[in-house]
Backbone bond lengths (Angstrom), bond angles and torsions (degrees), N, CA, C in turn:
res aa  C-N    CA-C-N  psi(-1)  N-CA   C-N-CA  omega(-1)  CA-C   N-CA-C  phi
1 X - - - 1.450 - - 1.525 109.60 -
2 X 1.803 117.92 137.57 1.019 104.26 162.30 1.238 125.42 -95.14
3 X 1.507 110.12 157.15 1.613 128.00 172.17 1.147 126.19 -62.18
4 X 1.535 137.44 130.37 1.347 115.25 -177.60 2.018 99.00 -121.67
5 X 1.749 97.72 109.75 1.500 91.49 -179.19 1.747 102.61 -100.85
6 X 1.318 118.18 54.28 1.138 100.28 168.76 1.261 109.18 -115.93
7 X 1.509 148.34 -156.20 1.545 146.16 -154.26 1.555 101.79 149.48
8 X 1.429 95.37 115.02 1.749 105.38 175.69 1.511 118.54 -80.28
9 X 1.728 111.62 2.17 1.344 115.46 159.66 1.587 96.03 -178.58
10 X 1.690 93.79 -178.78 1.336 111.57 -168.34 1.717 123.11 -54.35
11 X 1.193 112.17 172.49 1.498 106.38 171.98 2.209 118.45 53.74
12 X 1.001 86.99 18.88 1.517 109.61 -174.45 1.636 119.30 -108.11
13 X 1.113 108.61 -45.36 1.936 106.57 159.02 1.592 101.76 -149.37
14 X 1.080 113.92 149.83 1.402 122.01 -173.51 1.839 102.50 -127.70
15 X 1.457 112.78 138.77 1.442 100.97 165.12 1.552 123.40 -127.98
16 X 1.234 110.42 142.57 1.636 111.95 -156.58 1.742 120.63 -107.66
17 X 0.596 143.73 159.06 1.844 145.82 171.46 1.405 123.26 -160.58
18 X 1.107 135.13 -177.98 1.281 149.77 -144.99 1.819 109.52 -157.48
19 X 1.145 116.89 97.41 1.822 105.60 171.49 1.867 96.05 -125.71
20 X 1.735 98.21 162.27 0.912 115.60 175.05 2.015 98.89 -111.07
21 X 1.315 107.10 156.59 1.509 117.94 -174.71 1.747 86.93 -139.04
22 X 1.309 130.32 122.25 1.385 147.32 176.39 1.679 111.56 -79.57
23 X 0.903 107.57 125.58 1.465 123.03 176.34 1.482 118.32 -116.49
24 X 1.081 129.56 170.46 1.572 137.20 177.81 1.460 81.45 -78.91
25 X 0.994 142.73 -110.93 1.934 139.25 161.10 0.742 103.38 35.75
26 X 2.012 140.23 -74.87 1.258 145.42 -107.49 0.867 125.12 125.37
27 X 1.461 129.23 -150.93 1.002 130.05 -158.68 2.102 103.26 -132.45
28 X 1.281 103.31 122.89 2.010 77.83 -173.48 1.898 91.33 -117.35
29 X 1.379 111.87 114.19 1.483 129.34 175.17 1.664 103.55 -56.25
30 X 1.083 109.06 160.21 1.762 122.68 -156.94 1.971 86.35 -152.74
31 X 1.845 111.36 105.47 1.390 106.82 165.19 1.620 97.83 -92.87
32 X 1.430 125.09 161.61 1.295 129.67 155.90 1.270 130.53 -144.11
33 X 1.353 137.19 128.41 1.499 137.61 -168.97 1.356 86.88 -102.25
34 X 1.493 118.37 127.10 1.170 114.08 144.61 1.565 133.67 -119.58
35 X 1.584 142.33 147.40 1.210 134.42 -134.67 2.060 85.38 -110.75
36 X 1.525 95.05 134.83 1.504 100.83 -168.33 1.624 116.29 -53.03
37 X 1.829 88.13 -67.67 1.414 121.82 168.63 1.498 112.53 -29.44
38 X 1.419 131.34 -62.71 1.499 144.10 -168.77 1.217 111.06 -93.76
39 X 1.112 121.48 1.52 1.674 112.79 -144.81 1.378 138.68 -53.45
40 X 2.306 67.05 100.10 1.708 91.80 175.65 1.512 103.55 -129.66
41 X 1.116 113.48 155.58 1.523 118.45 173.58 1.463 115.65 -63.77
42 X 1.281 80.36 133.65 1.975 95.42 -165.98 1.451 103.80 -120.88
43 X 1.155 108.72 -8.80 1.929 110.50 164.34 1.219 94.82 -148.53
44 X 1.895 91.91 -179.69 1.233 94.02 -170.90 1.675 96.44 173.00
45 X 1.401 124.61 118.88 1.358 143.21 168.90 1.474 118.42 -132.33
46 X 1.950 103.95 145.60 1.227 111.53 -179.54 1.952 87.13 -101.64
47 X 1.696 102.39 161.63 1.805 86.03 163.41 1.913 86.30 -149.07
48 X 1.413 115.96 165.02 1.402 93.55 154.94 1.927 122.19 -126.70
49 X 1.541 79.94 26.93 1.638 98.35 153.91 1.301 107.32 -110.39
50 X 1.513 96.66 -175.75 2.074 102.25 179.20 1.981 87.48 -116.40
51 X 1.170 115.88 1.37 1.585 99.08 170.28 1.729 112.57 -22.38
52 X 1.961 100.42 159.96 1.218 111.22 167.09 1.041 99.88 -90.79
53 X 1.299 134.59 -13.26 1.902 101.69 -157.62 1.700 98.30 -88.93
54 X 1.516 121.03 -39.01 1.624 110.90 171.66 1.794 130.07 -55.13
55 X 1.609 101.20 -16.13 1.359 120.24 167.81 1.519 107.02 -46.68
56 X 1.441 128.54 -46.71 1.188 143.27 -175.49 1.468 142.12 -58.85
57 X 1.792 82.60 -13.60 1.497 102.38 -173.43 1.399 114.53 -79.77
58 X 1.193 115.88 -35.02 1.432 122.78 -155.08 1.846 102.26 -78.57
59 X 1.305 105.68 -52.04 1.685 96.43 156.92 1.208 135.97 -52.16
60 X 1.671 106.60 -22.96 1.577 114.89 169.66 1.391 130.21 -47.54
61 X 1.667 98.17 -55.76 1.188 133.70 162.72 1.534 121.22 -41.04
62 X 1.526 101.72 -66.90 1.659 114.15 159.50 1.575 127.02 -47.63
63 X 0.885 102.57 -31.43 2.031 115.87 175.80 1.460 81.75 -67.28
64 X 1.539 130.73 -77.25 1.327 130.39 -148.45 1.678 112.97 -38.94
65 X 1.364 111.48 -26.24 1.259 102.65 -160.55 2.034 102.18 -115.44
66 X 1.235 116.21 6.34 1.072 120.91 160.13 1.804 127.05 -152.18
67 X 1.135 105.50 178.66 1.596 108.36 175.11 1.495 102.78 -59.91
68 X 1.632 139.76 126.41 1.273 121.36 -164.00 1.808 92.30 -120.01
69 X 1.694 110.79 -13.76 1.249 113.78 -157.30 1.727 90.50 -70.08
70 X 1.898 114.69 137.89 1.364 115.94 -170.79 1.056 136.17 104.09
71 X 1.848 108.82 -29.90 1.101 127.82 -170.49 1.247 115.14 -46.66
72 X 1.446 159.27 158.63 1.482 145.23 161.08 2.401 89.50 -110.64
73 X 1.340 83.90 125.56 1.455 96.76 -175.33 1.620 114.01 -114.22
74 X 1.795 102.46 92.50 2.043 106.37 -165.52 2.077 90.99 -80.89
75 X 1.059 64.24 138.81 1.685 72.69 149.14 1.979 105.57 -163.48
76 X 1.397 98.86 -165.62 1.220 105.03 -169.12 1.739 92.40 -80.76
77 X 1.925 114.23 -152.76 1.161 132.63 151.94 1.768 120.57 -84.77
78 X 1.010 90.14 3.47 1.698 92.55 -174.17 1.393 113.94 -48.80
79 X 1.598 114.78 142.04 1.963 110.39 -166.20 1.687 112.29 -36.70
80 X 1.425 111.94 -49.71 1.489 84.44 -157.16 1.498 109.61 -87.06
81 X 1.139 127.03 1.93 1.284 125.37 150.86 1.421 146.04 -48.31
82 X 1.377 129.91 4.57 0.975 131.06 -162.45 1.874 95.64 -164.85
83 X 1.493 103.19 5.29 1.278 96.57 171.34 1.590 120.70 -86.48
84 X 1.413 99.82 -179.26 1.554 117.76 -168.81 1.712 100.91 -55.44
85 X 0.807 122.86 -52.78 1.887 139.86 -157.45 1.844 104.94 -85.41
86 X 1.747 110.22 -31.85 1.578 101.43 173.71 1.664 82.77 -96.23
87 X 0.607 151.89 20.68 1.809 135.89 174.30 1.938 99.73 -94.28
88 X 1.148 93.63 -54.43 1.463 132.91 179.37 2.035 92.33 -28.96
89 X 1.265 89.09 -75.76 1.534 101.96 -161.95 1.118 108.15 -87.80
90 X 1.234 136.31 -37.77 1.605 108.65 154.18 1.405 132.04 -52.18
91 X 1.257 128.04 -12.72 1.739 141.47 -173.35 2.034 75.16 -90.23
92 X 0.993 113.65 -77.39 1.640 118.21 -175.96 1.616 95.41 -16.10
93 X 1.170 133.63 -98.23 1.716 157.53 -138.61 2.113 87.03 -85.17
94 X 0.967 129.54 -13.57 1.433 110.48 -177.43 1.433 115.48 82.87
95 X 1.348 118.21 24.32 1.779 136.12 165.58 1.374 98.42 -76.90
96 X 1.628 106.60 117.35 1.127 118.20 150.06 1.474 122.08 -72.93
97 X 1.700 130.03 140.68 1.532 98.87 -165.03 2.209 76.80 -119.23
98 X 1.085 95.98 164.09 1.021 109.35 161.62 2.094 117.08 -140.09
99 X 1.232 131.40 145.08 1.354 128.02 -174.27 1.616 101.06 -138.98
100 X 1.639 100.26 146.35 1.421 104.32 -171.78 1.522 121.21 -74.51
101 X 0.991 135.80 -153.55 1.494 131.28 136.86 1.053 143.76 -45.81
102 X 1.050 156.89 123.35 1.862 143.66 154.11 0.972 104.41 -30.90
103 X 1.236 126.81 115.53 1.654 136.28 150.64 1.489 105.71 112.31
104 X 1.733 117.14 -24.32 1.442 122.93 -166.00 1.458 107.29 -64.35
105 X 1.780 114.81 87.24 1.281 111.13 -170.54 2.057 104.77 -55.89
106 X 1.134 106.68 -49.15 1.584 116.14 -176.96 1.610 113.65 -49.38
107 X 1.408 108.58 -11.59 1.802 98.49 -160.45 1.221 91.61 -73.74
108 X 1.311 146.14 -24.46 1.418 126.05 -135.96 1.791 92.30 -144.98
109 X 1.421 104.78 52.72 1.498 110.82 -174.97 1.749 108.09 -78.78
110 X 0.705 90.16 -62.91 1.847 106.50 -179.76 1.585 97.42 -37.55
111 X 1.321 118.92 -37.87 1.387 110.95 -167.46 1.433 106.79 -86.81
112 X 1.538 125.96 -37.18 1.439 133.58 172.72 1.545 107.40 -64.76
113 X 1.710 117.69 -15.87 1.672 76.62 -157.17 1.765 94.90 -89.60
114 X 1.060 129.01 -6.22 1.190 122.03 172.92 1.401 110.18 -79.54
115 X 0.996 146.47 -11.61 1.823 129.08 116.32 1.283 131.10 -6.71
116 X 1.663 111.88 -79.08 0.983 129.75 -168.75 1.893 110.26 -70.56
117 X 1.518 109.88 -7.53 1.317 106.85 165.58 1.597 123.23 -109.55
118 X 1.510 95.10 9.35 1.457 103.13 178.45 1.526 102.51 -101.69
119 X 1.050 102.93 -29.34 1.860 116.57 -172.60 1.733 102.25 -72.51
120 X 1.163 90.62 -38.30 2.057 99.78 -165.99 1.754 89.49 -62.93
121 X 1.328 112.34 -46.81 1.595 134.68 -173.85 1.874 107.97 -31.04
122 X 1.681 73.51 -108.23 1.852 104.86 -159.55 1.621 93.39 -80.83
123 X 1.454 104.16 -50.39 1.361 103.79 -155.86 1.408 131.51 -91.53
124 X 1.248 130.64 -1.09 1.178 145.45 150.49 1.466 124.68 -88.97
125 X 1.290 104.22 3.82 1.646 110.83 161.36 1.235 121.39 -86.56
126 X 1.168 116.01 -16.71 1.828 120.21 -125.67 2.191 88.04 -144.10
127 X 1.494 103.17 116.32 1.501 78.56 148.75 1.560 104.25 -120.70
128 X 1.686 92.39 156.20 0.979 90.44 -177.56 1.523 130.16 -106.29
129 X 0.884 107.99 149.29 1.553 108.26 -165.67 1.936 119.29 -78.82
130 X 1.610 104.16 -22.91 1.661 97.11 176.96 1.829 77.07 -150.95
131 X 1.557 102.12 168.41 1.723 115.59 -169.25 1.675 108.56 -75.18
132 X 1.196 86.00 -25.53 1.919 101.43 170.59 1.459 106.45 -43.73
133 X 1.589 95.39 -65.87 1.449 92.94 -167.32 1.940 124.94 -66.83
134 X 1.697 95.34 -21.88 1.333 99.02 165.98 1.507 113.38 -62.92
135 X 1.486 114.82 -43.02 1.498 91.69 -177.05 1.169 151.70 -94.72
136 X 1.798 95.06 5.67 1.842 122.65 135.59 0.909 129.36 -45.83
137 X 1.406 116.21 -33.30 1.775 103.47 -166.48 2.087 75.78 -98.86
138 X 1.106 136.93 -79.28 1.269 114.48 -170.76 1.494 131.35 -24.92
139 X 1.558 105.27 -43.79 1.328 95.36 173.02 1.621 132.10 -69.18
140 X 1.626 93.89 -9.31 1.765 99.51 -164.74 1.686 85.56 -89.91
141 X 1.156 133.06 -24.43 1.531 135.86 -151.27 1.616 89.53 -90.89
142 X 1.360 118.80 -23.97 1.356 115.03 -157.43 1.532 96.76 -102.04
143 X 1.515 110.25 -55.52 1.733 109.14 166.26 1.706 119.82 -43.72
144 X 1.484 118.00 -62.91 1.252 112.88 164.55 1.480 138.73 -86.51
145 X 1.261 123.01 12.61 1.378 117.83 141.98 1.339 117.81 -99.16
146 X 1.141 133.96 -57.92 1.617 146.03 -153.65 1.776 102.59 -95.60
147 X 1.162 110.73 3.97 2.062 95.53 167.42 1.445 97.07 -74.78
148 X 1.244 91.03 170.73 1.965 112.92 158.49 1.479 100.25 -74.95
């Protein structure tokens, strides 16, 4: 089946992912909703587990700032995606979820490439020495590039 990532406006499909950023610490996980139509990040969580239930936040966030009921919400297969608790709360709020293939590195592009411009950024310059400091420089990279 094909995918359709297009959207004649906002709040209409959203796409989601999961990265890890390495620290002397560990590892501090990065969720992100991003909005098709605009595409700008419309959520956004640090965690330094891979739990599902913090997976949840970042759409939380994203609901706050628009009509979310309808939404179609892609993401990859990544764990907390397809668990009991994000299934849960999107059926709750009226999130349609949609998930790509197994293995389909391409399905879930839109959601990686704002990775790959956060990574090129803050975080592949920089190591960091405790998760703190990773999620300063993400958050400052994310507040001052990616707000409205």
């Amino acid at each position: 089946m094909q995918r359709d990532f297009t959207a004649a406006g906002p709040y209409q499909r959203w796409v989601a992912d999961i990265t890890g950023i390495p620290t002397e610490d560990g590892l501090l996980h990065l969720a992100t909703v991003l909005d098709v139509w605009s595409r700008r990040l419309v959520g956004w969580v640090t965690a330094t587990t891979g739990a599902a239930s913090w997976c949840c936040r970042p759409r939380g966030r994203a609901m706050a700032q628009g009509q979310a009921d309808g939404v179609i919400h892609h993401s990859d297969q990544g764990c907390p995606y397809p668990s009991h608790a994000f299934t849960q709360r999107c059926t709750e709020v009226g999130v349609t979820r949609s998930m790509g293939s197994v293995g389909g590195a391409c399905d879930n592009a839109r959601a990686e490439s704002f990775f790959v411009a956060l990574k090129c950024e803050p975080v592949h310059r920089c190591r960091f020495p405790a998760i703190a400091a990773a999620q300063q420089a993400v958050c400052e990279y994310i507040e001052g590039w990616c707000s409205a």
